[in-house]
N, C-alpha and C positions, 0 to 999 in steps of 0.2 A: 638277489632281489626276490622279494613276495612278488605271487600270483594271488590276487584273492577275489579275483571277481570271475566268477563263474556262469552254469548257467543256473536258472533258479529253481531252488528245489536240492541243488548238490549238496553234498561236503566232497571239499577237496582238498587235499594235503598241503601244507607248508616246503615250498620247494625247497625252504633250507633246514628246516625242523625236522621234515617229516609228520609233522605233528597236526592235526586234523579238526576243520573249522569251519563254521558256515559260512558261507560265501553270500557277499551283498547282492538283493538282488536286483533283477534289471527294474524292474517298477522301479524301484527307491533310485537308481540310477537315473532314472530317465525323467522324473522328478525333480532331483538337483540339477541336471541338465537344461530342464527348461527353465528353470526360476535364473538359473545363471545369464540365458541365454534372452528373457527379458526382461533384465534388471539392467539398468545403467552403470557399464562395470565401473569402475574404480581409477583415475588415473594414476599408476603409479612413479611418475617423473613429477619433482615437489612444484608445488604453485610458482614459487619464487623461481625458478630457474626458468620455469617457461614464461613470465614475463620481465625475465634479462633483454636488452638490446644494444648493439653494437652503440660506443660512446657518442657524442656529438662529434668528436675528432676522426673519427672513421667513417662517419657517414658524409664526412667533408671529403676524406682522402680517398677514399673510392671511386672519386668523381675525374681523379685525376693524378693518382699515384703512378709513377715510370714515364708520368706525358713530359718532355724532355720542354715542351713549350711554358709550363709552367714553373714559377717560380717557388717552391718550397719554405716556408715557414711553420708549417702546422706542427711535426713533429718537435722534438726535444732534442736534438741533438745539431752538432755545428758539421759542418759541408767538408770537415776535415779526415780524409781518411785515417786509419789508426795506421799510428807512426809504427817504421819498419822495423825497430826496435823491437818490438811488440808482437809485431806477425813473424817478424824468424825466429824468436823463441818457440813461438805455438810451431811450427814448422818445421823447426829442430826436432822438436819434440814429436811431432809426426813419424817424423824419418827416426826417431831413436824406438820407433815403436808401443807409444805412450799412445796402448788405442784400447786399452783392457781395463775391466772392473779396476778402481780405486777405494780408499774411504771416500765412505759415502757423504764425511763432514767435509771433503778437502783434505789435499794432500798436504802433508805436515810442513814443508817447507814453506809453503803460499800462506796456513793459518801464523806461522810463527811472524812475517813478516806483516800480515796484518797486524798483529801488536806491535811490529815497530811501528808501525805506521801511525797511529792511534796516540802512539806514545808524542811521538815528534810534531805534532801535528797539534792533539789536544792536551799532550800532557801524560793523558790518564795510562795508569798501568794496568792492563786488562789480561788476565792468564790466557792462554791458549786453548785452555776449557772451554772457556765461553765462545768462542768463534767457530762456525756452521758456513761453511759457504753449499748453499743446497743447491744453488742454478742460478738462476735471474734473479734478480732484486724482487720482484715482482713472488716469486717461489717465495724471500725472506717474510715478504710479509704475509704471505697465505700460512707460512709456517707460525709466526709470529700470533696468527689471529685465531688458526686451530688451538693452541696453545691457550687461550687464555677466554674464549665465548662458545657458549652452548646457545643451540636455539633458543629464542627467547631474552637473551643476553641483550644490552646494546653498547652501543661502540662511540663515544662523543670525538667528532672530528672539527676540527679547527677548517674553517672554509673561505674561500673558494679553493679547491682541492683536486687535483687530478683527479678525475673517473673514474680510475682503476680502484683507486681505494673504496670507494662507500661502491661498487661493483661487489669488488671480494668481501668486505663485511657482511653483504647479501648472500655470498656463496656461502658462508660456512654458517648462514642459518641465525647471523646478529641480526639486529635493528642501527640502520646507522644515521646517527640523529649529529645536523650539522651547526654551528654556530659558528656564525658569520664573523670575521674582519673586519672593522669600520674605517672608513675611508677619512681619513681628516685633512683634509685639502689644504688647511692652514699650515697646521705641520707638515705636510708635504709627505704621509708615512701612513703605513694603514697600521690598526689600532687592534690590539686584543683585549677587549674589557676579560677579565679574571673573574669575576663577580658573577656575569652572564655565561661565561665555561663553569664555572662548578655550582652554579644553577640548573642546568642543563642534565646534570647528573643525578641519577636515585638509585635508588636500591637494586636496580637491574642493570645496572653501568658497572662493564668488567672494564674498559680501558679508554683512555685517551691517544687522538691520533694524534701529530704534530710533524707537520713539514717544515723545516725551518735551514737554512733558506726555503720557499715557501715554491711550488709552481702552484698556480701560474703567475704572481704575485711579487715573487722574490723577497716578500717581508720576511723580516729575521727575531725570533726571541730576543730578549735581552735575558743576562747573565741572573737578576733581581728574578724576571718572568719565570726561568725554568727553575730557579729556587723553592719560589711559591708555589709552582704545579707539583713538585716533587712530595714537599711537603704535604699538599691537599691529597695526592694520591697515594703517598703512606699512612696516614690518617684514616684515608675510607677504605683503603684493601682496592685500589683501582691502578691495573697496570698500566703504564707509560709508552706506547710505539711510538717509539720516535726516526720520523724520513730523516738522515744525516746526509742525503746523497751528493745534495750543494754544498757541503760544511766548507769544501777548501774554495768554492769557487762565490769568493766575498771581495766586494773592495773598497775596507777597508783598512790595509792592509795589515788585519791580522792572519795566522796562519790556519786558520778555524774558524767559524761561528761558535758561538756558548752551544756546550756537548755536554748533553745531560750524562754522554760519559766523565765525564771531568766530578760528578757530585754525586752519583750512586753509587753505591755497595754493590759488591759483587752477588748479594743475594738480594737485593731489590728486584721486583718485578719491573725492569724495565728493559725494552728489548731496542737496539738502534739497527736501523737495516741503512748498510749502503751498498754502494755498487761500482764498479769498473765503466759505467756506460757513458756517465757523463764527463769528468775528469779528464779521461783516458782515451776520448773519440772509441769509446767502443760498443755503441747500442747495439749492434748487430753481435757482437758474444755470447751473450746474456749468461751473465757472470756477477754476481755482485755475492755479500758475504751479510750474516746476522749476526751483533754481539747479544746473549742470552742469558739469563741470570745463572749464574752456576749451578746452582741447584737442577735446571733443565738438563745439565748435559747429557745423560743414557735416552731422555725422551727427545733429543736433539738428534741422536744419533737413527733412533730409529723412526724418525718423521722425513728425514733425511733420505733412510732405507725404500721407504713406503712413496713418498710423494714423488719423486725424481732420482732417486740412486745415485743421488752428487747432480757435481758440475760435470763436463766433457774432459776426460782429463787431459789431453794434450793442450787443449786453451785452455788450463790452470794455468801453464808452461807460460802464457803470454802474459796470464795476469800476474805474475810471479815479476814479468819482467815490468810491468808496469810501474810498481813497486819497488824499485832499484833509485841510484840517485838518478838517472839517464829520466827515468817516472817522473821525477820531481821538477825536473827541468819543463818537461813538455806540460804540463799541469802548470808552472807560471806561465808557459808560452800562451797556451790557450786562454788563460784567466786575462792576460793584453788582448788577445783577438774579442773575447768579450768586452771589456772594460772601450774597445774602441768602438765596439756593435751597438753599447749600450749609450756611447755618445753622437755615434750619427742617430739612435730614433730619436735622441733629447733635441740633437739641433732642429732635426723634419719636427718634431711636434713644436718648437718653439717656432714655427711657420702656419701653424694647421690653426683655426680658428672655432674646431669642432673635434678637437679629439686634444687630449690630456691624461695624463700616469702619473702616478706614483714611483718617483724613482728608484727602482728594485737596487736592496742592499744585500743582493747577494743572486745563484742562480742566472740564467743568461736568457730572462723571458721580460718581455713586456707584456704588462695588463694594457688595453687599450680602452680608455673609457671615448667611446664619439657619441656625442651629444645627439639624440633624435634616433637613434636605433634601437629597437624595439623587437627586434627578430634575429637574433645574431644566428642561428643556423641559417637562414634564408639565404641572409644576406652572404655566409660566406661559401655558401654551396653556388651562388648564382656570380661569385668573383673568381671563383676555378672556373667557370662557363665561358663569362664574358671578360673577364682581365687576365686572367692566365697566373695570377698571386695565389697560393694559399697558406690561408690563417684559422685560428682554432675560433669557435665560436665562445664565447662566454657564458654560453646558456652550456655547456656541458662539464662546465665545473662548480655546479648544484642540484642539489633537486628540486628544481622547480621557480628560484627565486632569481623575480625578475629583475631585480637589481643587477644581476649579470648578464642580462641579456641586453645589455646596452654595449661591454666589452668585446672586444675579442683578443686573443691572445697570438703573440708573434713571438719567434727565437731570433736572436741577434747574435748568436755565436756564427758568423757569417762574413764572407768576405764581404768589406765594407763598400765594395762598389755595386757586388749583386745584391746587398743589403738595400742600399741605395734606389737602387731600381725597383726593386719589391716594394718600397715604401712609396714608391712614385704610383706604381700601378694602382696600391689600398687608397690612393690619395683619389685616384682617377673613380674608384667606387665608389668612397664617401661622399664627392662629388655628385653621383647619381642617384645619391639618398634624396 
């Protein structure tokens, strides 16, 4: 290390050279020192991070997360522990000593059986290349978005939308510009004008987001729809994230939702993030896998290295067993616990005289439109208070547009008696609207 500040007037030597130099002196020092010292430094943490805030769904469950008196709805996931199937593999795997560095895309057993999965499921034949399991679902898509937007970029999302998504578009420095769903009442189905998504898009539009099955929404693409966006987005040079996380939990009894894996090339820009969280009663894993155009795999490997160094590897062991046919069993079992969630809210709303949905074709969530609310965070931070139900608000699946803020949103992957009861208590709030 250089010494070179002396006193003034010296030369003094280069402690590593040896080699002999004037030394800055204290004036000139004490000059930059004070200009520094009354200048308004510089913040260097970026704008955009420091005006991040906790989602609407968090500033609901704060209020009353672990209170045993309240009834839970607000999260995503169903009241089912993860089947034992599932935990003695990860546990096995424990005890077999599976606690050390792995690949950092997932270990080879777990990526292979993701392509059966994919295969049997949508069809599509996906190499083993392409499959990254980095950590959470939530890791696929940060990987997903580093991958493909530089600041200044923006990102066209399909909405009303989970938080987390136009959240992380923010993190890695996009612009993330949303277009709405329309409600068609008549149809009984909410609506994607095509026209209005790739008007939305210029010249600074690296990707499309798409959740299909949809939260909080539950709408579903049609097989025509994801044709046309493929096409549009091959044409402009615009990559495709596509949420598959609902794909299997649809009821109509096909085995999938339309999977833009079923119609891309291997070297399309188009990325499907799913996960073990919902399927699988396994939010608490955080486990889910990215399929990524082939050409990504080396900068797959090493985003993988850098953001999270994999998954956990003894719970790969679980989600391995997820994946088995024993996996496939409990995955229809759950898709009836839904399917029966989703017709006790139908019968409670076919009683309610101020609240009406869109019967979700796929996903285990109710949108809840009640007529005359105007505040939905308000409202649903002050029914964790007073009613002891919590539900999501509908204002935190936008930015800013009040047309959601008439909703709130409920899970009905739920025993249908505590389901039941929960829908009594929103009934007893909406009441006091």
């Amino acid at each position: 290390m250089q010494c070179r500040y002396g006193f003034e007037g010296r030369i003094e030597p280069d402690i590593e050279t040896g080699a002999n130099f004037e030394t800055t002196t204290l004036p000139k020092i004490s000059v930059i020192l004070t200009q520094a010292m009354t200048a308004t430094p510089k913040d260097p943490i970026r704008k955009t991070i420091l005006e991040l805030r906790p989602s609407g769904i968090t500033q609901v469950t704060l209020l009353g997360l672990g209170n045993p008196d309240v009834l839970p709805l607000w999260f995503g996931e169903t009241d089912l522990v993860t089947p034992p199937f599932i935990r003695k593999a990860a546990a096995q795997a424990l005890e077999d000593g599976k606690t050390f560095y792995t690949n950092a895309r997932g270990i080879q057993p777990l990526r292979e059986a993701i392509v059966a999965f994919h295969k049997r499921t949508t069809g599509a034949t996906i190499p083993v290349e392409r499959i990254t399991v980095p950590g959470a679902a939530m890791m696929a898509v940060v990987t997903a978005l580093q991958m493909v937007c530089e600041t200044g970029d923006n990102i066209v999302i399909v909405s009303p939308i989970w938080p987390n998504i136009f959240q992380a578009a923010k993190v890695v420095g996009a612009e993330p510009r949303l277009v709405r769903l329309d409600e068609d009442w008549n149809a009984g189905r909410w609506h994607l004008d095509l026209d209005k998504l790739f008007d939305a898009c210029d010249a600074r539009t690296k990707a499309l987001f798409l959740a299909s099955p949809g939260n909080p929404t539950g709408w579903m693409l049609t097989a025509a729809e994801q044709k046309a966006i493929l096409d549009f987005c091959r044409a402009r040079g615009i990559a495709i994230l596509a949420d598959e996380v609902y794909g299997t939990l649809i009821y109509d009894g096909a085995t999938h939702a339309p999977s833009f894996l079923s119609i891309a090339d291997d070297q399309d820009a188009v990325f499907a993030i799913n996960s073990f969280s919902k399927p699988w009663a396994m939010t608490g894993w955080r486990i889910g896998w990215l399929v990524h155009p082939k050409r990504v795999e080396p900068a797959a490997a090493a985003m993988a290295q850098c953001n999270n160094t994999g998954s956990t590897h003894f719970a790969q062991y679980g989600a391995l067993a997820a994946l088995s046919p024993e996996g496939d069993v409990f995955r229809g079992e759950l898709l009836e616990r839904c399917r029966k969630g989703r017709d006790v809210v139908d019968g409670w709303i076919g009683r309610q005289n101020r609240v009406r949905w869109l019967r979700p074709d796929g996903a285990f969530y109710g949108f809840l439109h009640v007529d005359g609310l105007k505040d939905s965070l308000r409202f649903c931070q002050d029914m964790v208070r007073n009613d002891k139900v919590g539900v999501s608000p509908g204002w935190a699946f936008s930015l800013g547009d009040p047309r959601d803020d008439s909703y709130v949103r409920i899970c009905f992957a739920q025993d249908a008696e505590r389901l039941a009861q929960a829908l009594e208590r929103l009934d007893g709030a909406i009441r006091k609207l």
